[in-house]
VOMIMAR-420171 format. One line per 8 residues: number of its first residue (from 0); their letters; for each residue x, y, z of N, C-alpha, C. Coordinates in steps of 0.2 Angstrom, whole numbers, m for minus. Example, Ala and Ser with C-alpha at 12.3 -4.5 7.8 and 13.67 -1.06 7.14 Angstrom:
# residues 2
0> as> 66/m28/39/62/m22/39/66/m16/39; 64/m11/35/68/m5/36/64/0/39;
This chain:
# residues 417
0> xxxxxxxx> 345/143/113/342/140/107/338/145/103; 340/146/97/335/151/95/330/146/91; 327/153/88/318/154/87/318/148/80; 323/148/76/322/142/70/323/137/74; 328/135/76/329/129/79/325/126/82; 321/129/88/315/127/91/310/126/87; 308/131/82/304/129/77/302/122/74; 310/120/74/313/115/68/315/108/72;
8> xxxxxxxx> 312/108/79/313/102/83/304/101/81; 301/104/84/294/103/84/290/98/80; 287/93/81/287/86/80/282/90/70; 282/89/66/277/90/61/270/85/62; 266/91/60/258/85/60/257/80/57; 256/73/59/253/68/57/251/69/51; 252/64/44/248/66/38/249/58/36; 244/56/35/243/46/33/247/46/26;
16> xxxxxxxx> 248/44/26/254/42/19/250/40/13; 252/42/6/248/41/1/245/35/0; 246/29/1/244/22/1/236/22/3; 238/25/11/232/23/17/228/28/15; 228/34/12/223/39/11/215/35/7; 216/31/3/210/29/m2/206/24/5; 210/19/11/210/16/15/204/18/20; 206/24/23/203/29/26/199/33/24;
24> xxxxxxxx> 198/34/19/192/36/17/187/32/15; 190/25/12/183/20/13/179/19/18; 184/16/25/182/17/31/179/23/35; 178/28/33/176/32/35/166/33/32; 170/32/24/166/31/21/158/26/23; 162/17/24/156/13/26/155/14/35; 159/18/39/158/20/45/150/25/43; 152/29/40/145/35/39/138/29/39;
32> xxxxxxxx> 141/24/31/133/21/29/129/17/36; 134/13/36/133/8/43/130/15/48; 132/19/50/129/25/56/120/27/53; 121/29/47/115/31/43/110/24/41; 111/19/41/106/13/41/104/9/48; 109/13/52/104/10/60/101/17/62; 101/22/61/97/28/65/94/30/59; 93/32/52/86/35/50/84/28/45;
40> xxxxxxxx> 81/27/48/73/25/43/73/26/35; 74/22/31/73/27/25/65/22/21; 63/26/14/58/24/13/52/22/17; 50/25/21/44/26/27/38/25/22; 36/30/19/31/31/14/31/25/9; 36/22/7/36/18/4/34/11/4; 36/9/12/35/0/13/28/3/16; 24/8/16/19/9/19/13/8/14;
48> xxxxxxxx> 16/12/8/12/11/0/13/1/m2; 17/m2/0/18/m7/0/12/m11/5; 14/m11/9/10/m13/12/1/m13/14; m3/m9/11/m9/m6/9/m9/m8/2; m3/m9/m3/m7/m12/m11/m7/m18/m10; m1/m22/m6/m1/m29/m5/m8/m33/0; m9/m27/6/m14/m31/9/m21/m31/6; m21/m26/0/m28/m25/m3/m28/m30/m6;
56> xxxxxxxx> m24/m29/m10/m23/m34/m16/m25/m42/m15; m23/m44/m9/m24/m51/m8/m30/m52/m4; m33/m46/m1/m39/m46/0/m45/m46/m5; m44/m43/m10/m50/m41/m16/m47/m50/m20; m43/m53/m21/m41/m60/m23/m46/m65/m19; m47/m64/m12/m47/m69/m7/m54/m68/m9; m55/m60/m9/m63/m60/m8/m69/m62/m17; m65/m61/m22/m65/m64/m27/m67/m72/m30;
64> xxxxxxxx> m63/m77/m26/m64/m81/m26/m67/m86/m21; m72/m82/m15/m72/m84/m12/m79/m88/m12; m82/m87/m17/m88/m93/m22/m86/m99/m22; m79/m98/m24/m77/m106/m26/m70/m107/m20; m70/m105/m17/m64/m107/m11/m63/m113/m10; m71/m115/m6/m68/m121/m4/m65/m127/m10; m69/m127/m15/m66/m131/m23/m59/m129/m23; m55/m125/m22/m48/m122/m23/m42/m124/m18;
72> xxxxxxxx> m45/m122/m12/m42/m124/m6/m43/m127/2; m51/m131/m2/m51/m134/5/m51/m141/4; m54/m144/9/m51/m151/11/m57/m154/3; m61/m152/1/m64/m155/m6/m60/m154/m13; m54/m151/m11/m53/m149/m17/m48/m154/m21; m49/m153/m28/m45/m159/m33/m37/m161/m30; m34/m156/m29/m27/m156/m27/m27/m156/m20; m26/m164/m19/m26/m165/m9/m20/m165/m7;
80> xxxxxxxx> m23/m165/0/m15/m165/3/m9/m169/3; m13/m178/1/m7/m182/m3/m6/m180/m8; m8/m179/m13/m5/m177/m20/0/m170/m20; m1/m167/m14/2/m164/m14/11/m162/m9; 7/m167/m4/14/m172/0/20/m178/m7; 18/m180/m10/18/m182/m16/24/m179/m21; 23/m172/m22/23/m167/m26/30/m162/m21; 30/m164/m16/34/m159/m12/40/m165/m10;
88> xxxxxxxx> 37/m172/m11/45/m176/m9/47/m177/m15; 46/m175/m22/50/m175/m26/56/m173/m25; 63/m180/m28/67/m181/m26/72/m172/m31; 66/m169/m36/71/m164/m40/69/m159/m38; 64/m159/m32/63/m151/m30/68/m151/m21; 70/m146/m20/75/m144/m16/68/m142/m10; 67/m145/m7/63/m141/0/65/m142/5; 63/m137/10/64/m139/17/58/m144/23;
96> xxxxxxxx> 60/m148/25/54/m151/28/49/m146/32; 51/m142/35/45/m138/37/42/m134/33; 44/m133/25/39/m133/20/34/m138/16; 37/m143/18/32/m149/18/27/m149/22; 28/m150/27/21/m149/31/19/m142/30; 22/m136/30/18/m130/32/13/m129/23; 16/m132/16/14/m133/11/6/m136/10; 6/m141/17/m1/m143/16/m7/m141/23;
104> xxxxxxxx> m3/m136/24/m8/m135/31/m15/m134/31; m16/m131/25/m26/m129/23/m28/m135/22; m26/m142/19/m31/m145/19/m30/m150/24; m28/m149/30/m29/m154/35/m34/m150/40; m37/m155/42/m43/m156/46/m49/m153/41; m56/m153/46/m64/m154/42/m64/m147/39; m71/m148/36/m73/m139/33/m73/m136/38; m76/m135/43/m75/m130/47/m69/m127/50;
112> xxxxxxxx> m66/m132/51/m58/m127/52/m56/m124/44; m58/m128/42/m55/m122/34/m59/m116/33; m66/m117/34/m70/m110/35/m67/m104/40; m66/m108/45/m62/m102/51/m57/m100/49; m51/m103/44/m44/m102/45/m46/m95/37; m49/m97/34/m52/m92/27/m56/m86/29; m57/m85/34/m61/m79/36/m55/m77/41; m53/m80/44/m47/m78/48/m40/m74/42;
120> xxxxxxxx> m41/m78/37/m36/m74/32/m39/m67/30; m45/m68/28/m49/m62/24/m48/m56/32; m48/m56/38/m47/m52/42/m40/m49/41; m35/m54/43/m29/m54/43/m25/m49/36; m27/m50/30/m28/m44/26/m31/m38/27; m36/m37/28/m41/m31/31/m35/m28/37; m32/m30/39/m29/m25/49/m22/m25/44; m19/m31/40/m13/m29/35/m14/m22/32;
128> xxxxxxxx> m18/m22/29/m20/m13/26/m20/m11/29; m25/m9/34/m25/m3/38/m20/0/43; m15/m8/45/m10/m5/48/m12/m6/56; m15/m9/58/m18/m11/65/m12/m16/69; m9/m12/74/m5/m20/76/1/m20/69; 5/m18/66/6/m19/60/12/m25/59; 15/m25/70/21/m31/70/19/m36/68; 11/m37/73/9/m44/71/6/m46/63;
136> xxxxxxxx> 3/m41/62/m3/m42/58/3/m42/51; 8/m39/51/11/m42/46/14/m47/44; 16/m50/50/19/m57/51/13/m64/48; 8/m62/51/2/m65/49/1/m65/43; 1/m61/40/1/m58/32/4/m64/29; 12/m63/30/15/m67/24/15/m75/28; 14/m77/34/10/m83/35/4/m85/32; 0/m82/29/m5/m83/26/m5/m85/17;
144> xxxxxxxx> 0/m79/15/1/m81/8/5/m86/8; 8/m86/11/13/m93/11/8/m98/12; 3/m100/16/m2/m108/16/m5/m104/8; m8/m102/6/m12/m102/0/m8/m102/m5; m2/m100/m6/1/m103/m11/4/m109/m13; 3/m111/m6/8/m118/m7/3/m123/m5; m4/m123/m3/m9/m126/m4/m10/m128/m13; m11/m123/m16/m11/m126/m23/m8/m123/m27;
152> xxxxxxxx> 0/m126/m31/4/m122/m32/4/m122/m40; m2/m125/m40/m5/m124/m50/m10/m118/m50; m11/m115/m46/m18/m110/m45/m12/m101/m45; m6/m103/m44/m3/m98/m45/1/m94/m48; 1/m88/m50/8/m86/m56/12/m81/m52; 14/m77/m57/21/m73/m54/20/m67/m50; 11/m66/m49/9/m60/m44/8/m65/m38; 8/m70/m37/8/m74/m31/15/m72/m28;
160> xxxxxxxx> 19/m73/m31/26/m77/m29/28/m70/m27; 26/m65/m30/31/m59/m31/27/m58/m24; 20/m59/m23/17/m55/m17/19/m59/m10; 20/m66/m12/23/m68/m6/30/m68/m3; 35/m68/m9/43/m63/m6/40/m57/m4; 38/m54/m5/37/m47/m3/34/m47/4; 30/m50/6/27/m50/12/31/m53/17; 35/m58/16/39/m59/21/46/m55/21;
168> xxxxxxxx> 46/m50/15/53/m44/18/47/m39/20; 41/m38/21/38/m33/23/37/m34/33; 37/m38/34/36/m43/42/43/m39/45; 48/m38/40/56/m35/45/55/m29/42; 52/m24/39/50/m18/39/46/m12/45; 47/m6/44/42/m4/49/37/m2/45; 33/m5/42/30/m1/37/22/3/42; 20/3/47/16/4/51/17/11/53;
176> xxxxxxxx> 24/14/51/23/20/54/21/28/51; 18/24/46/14/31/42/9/28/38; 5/31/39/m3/30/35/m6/22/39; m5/23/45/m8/17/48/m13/18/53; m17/15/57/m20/14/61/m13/15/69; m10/12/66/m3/12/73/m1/21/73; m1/21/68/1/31/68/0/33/70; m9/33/68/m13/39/70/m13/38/77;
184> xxxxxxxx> m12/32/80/m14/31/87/m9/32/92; m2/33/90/3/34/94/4/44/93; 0/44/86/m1/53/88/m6/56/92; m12/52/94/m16/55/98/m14/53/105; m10/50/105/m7/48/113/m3/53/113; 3/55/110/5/60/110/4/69/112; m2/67/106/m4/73/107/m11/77/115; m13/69/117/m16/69/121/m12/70/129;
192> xxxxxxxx> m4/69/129/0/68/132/2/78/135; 3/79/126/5/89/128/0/92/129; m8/90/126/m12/93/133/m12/94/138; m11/88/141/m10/88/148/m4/89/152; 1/90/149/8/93/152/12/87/153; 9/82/153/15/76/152/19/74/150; 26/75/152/33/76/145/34/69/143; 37/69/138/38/61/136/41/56/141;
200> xxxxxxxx> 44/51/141/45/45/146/53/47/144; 55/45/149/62/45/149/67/41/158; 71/36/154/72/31/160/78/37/163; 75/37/171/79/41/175/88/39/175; 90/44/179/99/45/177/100/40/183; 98/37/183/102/32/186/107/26/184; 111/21/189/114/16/184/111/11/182; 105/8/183/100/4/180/95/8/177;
208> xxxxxxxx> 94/15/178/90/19/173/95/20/165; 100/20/166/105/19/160/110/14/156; 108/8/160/108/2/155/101/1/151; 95/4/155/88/3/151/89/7/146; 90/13/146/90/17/142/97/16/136; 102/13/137/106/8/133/100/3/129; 100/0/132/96/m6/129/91/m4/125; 88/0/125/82/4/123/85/7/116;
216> xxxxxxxx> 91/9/118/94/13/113/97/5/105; 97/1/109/100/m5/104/95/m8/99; 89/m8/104/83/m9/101/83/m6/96; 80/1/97/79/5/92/84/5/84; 90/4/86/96/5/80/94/m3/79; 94/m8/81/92/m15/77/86/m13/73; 80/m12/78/74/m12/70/76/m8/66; 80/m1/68/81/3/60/83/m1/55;
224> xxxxxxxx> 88/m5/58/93/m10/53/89/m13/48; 85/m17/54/81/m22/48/76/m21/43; 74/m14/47/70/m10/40/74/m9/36; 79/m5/36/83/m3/30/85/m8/26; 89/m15/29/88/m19/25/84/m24/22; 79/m24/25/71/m27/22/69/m23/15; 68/m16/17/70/m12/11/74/m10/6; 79/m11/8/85/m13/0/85/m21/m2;
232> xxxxxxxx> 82/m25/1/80/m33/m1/76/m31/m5; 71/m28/m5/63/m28/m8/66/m23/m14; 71/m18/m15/70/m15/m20/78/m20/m25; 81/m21/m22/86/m29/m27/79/m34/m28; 76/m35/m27/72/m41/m28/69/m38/m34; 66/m32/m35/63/m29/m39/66/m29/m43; 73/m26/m45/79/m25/m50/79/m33/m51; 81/m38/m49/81/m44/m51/76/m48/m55;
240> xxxxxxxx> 69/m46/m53/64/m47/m57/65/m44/m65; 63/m39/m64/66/m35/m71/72/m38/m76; 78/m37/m73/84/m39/m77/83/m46/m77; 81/m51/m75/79/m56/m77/77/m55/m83; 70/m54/m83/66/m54/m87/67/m49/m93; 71/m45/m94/73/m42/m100/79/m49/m103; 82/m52/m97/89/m56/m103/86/m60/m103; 80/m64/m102/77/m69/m106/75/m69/m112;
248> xxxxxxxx> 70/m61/m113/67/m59/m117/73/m59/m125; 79/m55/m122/85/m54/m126/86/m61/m130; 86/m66/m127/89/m71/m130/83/m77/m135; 77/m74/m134/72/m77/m138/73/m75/m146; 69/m79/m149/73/m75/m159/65/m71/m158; 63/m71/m155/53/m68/m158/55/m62/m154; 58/m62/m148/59/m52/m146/65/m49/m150; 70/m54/m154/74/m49/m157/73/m46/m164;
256> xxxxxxxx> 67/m51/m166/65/m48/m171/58/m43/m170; 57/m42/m165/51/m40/m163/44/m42/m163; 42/m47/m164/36/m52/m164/34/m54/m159; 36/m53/m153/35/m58/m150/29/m58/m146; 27/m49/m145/21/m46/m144/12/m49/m149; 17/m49/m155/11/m52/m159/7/m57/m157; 12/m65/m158/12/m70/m155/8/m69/m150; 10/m67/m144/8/m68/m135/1/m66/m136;
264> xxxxxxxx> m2/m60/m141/m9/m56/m141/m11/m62/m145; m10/m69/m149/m16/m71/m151/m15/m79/m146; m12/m78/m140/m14/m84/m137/m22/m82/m133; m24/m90/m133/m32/m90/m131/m31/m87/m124; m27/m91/m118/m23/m89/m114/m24/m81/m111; m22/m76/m115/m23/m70/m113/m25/m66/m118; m31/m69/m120/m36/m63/m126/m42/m64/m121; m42/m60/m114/m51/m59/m111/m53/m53/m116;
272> xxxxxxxx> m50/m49/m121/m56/m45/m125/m52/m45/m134; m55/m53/m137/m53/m55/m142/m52/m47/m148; m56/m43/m149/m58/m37/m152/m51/m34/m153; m48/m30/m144/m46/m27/m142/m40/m29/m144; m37/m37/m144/m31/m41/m143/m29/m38/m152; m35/m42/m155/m34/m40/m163/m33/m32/m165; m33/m26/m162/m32/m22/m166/m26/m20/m164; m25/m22/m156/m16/m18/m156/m13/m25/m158;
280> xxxxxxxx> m16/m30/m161/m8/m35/m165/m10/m34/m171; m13/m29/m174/m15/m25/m182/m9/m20/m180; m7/m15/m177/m2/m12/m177/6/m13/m177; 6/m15/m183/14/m19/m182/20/m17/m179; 20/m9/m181/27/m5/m179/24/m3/m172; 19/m4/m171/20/m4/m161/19/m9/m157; 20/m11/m162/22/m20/m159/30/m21/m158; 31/m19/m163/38/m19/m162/41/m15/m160;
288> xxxxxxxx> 38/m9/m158/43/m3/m153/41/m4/m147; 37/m8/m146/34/m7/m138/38/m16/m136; 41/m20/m140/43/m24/m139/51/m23/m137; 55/m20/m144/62/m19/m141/63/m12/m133; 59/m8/m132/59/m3/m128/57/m7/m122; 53/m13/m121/50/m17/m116/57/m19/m114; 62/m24/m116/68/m27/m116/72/m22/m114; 74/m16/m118/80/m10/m114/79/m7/m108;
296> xxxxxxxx> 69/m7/m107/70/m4/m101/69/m9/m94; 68/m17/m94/70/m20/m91/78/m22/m90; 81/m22/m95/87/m22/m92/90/m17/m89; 89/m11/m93/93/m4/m89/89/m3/m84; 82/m6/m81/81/m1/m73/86/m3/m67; 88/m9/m67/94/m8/m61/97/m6/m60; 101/m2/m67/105/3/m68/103/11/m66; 98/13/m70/94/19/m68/91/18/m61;
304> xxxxxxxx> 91/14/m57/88/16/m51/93/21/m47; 102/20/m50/106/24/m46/106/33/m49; 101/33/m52/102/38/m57/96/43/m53; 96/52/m51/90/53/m47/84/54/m53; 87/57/m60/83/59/m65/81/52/m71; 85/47/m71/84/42/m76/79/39/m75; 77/37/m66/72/30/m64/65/33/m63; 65/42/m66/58/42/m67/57/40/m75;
312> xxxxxxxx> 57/42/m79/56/39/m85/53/32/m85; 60/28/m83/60/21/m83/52/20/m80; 54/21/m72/49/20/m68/40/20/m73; 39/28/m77/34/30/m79/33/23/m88; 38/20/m88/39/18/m95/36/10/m93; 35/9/m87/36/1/m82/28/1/m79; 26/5/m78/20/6/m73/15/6/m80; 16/8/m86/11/9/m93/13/3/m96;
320> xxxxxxxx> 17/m4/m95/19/m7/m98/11/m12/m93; 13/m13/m85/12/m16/m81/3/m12/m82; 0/m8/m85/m5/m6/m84/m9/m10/m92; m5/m11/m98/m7/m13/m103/m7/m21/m102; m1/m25/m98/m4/m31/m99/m8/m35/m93; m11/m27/m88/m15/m29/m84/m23/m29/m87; m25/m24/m93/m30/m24/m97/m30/m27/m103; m24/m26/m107/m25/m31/m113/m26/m40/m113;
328> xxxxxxxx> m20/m41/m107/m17/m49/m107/m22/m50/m103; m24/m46/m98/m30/m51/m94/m25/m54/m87; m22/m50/m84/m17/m51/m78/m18/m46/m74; m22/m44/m69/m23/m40/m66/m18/m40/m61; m18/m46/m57/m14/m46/m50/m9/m47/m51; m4/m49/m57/3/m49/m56/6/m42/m58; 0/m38/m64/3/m30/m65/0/m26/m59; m3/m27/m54/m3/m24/m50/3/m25/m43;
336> xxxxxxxx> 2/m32/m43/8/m32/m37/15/m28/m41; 17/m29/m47/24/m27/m49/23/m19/m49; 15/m17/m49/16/m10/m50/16/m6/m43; 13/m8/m37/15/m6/m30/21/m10/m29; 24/m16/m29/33/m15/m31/37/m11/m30; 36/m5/m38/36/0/m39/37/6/m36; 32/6/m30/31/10/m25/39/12/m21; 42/7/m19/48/9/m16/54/11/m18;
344> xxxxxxxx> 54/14/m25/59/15/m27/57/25/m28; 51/27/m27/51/34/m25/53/39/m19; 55/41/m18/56/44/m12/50/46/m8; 52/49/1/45/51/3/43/57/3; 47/60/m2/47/67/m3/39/67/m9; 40/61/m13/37/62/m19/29/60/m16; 29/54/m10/24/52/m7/22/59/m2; 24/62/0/20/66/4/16/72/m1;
352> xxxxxxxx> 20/74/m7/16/78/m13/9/75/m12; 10/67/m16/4/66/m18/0/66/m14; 2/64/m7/m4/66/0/m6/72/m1; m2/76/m2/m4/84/m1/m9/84/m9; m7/82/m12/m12/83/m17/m18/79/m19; m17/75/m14/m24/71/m14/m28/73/m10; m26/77/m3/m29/79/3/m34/89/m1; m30/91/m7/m32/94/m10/m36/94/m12;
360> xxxxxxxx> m35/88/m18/m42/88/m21/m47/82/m17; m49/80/m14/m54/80/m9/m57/83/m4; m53/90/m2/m56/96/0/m59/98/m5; m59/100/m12/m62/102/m17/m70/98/m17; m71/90/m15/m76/88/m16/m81/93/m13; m88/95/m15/m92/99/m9/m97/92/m7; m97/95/0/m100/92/5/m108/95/10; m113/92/7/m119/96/9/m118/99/17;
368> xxxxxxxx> m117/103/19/m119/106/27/m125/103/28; m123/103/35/m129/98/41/m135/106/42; m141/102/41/m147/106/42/m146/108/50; m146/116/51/m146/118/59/m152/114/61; m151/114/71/m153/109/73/m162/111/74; m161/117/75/m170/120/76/m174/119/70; m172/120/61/m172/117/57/m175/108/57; m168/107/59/m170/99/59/m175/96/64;
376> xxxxxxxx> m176/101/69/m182/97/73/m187/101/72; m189/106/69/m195/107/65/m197/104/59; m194/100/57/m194/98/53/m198/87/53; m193/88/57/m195/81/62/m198/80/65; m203/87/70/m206/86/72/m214/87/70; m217/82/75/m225/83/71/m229/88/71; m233/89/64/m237/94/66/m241/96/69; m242/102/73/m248/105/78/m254/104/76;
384> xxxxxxxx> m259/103/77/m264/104/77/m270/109/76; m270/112/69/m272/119/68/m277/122/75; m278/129/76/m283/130/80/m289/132/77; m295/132/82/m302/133/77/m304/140/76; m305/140/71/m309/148/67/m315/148/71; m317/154/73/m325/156/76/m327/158/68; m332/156/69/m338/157/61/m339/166/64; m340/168/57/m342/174/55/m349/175/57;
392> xxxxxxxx> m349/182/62/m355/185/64/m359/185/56; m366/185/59/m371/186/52/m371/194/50; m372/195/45/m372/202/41/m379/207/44; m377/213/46/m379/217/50/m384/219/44; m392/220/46/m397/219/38/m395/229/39; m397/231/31/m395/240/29/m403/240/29; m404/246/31/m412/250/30/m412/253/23; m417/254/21/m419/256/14/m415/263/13;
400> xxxxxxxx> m414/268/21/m412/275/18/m405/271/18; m401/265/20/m394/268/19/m392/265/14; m397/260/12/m397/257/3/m396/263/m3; m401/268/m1/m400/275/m7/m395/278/m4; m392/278/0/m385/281/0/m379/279/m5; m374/284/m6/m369/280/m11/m367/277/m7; m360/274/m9/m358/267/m4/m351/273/0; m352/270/6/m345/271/9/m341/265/15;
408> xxxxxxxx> m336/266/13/m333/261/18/m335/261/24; m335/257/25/m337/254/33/m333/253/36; m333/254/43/m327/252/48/m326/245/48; m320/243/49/m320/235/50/m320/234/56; m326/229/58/m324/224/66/m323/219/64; m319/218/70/m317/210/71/m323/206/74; m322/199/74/m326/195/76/m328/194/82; m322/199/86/m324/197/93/m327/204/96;
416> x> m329/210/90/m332/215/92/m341/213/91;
């Protein structure tokens, strides 16, 4: 048999057929994403910045109103538990029965259990921030928004709502593993660990040490999952709010002619600085530019979030919007929930800059140096006791011939000569 022939038996390489080619490369495709959503983490810095504005932010609320609490949410307050049982079996609102009961949980039993359960919140926010415990302590979080906003659900607006969806996608997040109290302490174990030569934990090569080490491995790829999807929940949630709210705004006749910013600055409602409210509703043409660009850029940010260079703009066009109707209109906690919102749509490239540069200029602050320690206990210490002068011998009397002498110095003694 010669050389072509042989050649020309030889099976040719597999090549998928033009049909299945597109086929194959999707699934390859969602093979990768699904691989890259159970093993990296994304957004770290982000649900962390979340979680630090949200636990603050319901703390400085909690602690705010904490003059008039029990009036708001305790067993004295106007809106009771019936009225509220009442209110929840209406036949046009869609509830679940375990939000009936869990809706009126603050006002059952005496003042004292609602004093402990309100101090127990105001803690429960404080370990949310700092990140202490962060499975539980976030879990508890959006257990607690949930009773207080559904204890009195005339006391709330859209920085409520938006903070309680939020908290219950942050409870399936890892948001504890940076800037937290869990961090810093699984670093100092760490690094506690390489000083003393102790290598990391690792289940031995056996065949029960490799089902553990299996299992160990499953866990790990489930929590990534669910942060990753807890965190593309929370940034759709966030695109949904916005595009909402821009096709609402669209279909009103006062935002397509522009007006509709005039209007909204002379309700009683949100003029806390009547002065202030009157001279930007005296700027007609930024009334109107700030109104049509308010509308384009909630609609187009769902679209620019896919964009690396577009959803800054937006981003920067969204946080000035949410910063004016937290000082003009008199809404602090819904333009701040929406603006730490916000927060997960930057990367952690962008979060670890501003740590770098926050860590910068705080190094810049000066800082007095501690008084050396001989210093400070000289200084501390009492004072001795002077010691005593011996009085000055009496003056040795001069004779008449050393009087007519001219003068010359005299030798000095001392006192004890």
């Amino acid at each position: 048999m010669t050389a072509e022939s042989a050649e020309a038996s030889e099976p040719a390489p597999y090549r998928p057929a033009l049909r299945h080619r597109p086929l194959t490369w999707l699934a390859g495709k969602a093979t990768g994403a699904f691989t890259h959503l159970t093993t990296h983490a994304i957004a770290q810095y982000g649900t962390a910045v979340l979680r630090i504005g949200y636990g603050s932010l319901y703390l400085i609320f909690l602690l705010r109103e904490y003059p008039q609490h029990n009036a708001l949410w305790g067993p004295d307050a106007p809106w009771t538990p019936a009225l509220n049982q009442r209110f929840a079996n209406d036949p046009n609102l869609d509830w679940f029965s375990v939000d009936r009961w869990w809706y009126t949980f603050l006002g059952h039993g005496g003042g004292t259990w609602f004093e402990v359960w309100y101090h127990v919140a105001l803690l429960v926010c404080l370990l949310t921030a700092l990140g202490w415990r962060t499975r539980l302590s976030s879990a508890c979080f959006a257990l607690t928004i949930m009773a207080f906003t559904g204890r009195n659900v005339f006391l709330t607006d859209g920085g409520d709502n938006i903070m309680g969806l939020m908290a219950i996608y942050l409870a399936f997040t890892r948001c504890g593993t940076r800037w937290s109290l869990d961090a810093r302490r699984k670093r100092r174990q760490a690094e506690a660990r390489a000083a003393q030569g102790i290598p990391e934990f690792a289940w031995p090569d056996t065949p029960g040490g490799r089902v553990w080490a299996e299992i160990d491995r499953l866990r790990e790829e489930i929590v990534t999952f669910l942060h990753n999807a807890a965190t593309l929940v929370i940034a759709a949630q966030i695109c949904v709010v916005y595009a909402a709210a821009g096709l609402y705004k669209s279909q009103g006749s006062y935002w397509q002619n522009g007006t509709a910013l005039y209007y909204t600055l002379h309700l009683d409602w949100f003029r806390p600085w009547p002065g202030l409210s009157n001279f930007v509703a005296g700027q007609s043409v930024l009334i109107a530019v700030t109104a049509y660009l308010t509308v384009f850029v909630q609609i187009a940010f769902p679209f620019a979030v896919f964009s690396r260079w577009l959803k800054y703009p937006c981003l920067v066009l969204l946080l000035g919007m949410h910063f004016s109707i937290a000082v003009v209109m008199g809404l602090p906690l819904f333009s701040a929930a929406m603006m730490v919102g916000d927060a997960v749509f930057l990367p952690d490239s962008v979060w670890l800059w501003i740590g770098r540069r926050t860590k910068g200029l705080l190094a810049r602050v000066p800082i007095p140096a501690p008084r050396p320690a001989a210093r400070a206990s000289a200084l501390t210490a009492p004072a001795a006791p002077a010691a005593p002068v011996a009085p000055a011998p009496p003056a040795t009397p001069r004779s008449p011939e050393q009087s007519a002498l001219p003068h010359q110095a005299q030798p000095h003694k001392s006192p004890s000569h």
